[in-house]
C-alpha positions as CSV (number, residue, x, y, z in Angstrom):
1,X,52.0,87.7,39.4
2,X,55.6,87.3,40.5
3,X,54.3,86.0,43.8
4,X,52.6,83.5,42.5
5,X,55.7,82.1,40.7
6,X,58.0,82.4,44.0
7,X,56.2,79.4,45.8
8,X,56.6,77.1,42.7
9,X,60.1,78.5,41.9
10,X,61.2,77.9,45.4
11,X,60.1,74.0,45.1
12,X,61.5,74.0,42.2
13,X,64.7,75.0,43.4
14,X,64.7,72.6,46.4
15,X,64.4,69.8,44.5
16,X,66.7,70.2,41.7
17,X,69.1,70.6,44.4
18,X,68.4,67.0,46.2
19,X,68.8,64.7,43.5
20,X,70.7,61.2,44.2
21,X,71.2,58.0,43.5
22,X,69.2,57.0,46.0
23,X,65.5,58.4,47.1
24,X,65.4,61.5,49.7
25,X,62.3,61.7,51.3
26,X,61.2,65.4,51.5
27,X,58.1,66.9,53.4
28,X,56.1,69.1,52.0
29,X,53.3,71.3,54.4
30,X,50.3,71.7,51.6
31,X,47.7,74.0,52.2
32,X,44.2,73.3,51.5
33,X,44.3,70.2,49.6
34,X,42.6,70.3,46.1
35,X,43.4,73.8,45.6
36,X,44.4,74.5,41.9
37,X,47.7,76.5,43.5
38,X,49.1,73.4,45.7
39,X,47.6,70.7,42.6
40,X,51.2,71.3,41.2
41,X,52.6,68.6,43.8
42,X,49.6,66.0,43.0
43,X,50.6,66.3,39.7
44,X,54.8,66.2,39.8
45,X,53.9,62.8,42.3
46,X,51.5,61.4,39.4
47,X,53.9,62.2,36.6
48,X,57.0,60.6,38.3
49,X,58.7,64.0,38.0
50,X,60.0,64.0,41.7
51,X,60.5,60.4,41.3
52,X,63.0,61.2,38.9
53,X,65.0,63.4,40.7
54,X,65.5,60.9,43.3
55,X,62.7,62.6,45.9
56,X,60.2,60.7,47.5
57,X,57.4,63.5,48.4
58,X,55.6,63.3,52.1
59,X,53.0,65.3,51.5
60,X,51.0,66.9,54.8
61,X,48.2,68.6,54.0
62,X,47.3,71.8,56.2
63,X,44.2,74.5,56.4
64,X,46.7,77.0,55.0
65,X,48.1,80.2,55.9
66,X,49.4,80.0,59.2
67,X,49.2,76.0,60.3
68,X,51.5,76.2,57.1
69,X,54.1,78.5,58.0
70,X,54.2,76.9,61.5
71,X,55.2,73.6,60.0
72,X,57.8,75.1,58.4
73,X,59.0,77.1,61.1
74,X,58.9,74.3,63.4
75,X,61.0,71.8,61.4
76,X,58.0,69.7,60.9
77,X,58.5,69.7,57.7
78,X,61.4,70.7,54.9
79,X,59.0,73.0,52.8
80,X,55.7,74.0,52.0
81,X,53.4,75.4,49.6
82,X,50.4,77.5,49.8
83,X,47.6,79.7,48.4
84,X,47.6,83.1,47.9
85,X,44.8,85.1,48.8
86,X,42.2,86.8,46.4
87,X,41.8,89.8,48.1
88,X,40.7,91.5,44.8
89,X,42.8,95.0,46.0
């Protein structure tokens, strides 16, 4: 449970911390597109919430897992967000 709230809480965090006068264009790796865990960007863009804060959100949608921690590593992008696994254990 408290993993699944660190990827949204970490986003969270980000953003509250970029707001402007002007908009900031931040990048965001998504894994798997259309997955209920990364729908919570989709939704924030729809509802204006980013907008907002000042944050225009360049979304760049990934396989997950790995290709998404490898555009984060890289400086590709600023942040990303991803699925966790359902490995039942």
């Amino acid at each position: 449970m408290i993993r699944k709230l660190t990827v949204p809480a970490m986003v969270w965090a980000a953003l509250c911390g970029m707001a402007s006068t002007h908009a900031q264009t931040l990048r965001v790796a998504v894994g798997q597109k259309g997955n209920w865990d990364t729908s919570i960007m989709d939704y924030g863009i729809r509802h204006g919430f980013f907008e907002q804060q000042g944050l225009d959100i360049d979304e760049i949608y990934t396989p997950g897992g790995a290709p998404t921690l490898q555009a984060v590593i890289s400086g590709s992008v600023d942040t990303g967000i991803g699925t966790e696994s359902a490995r039942g254990e």
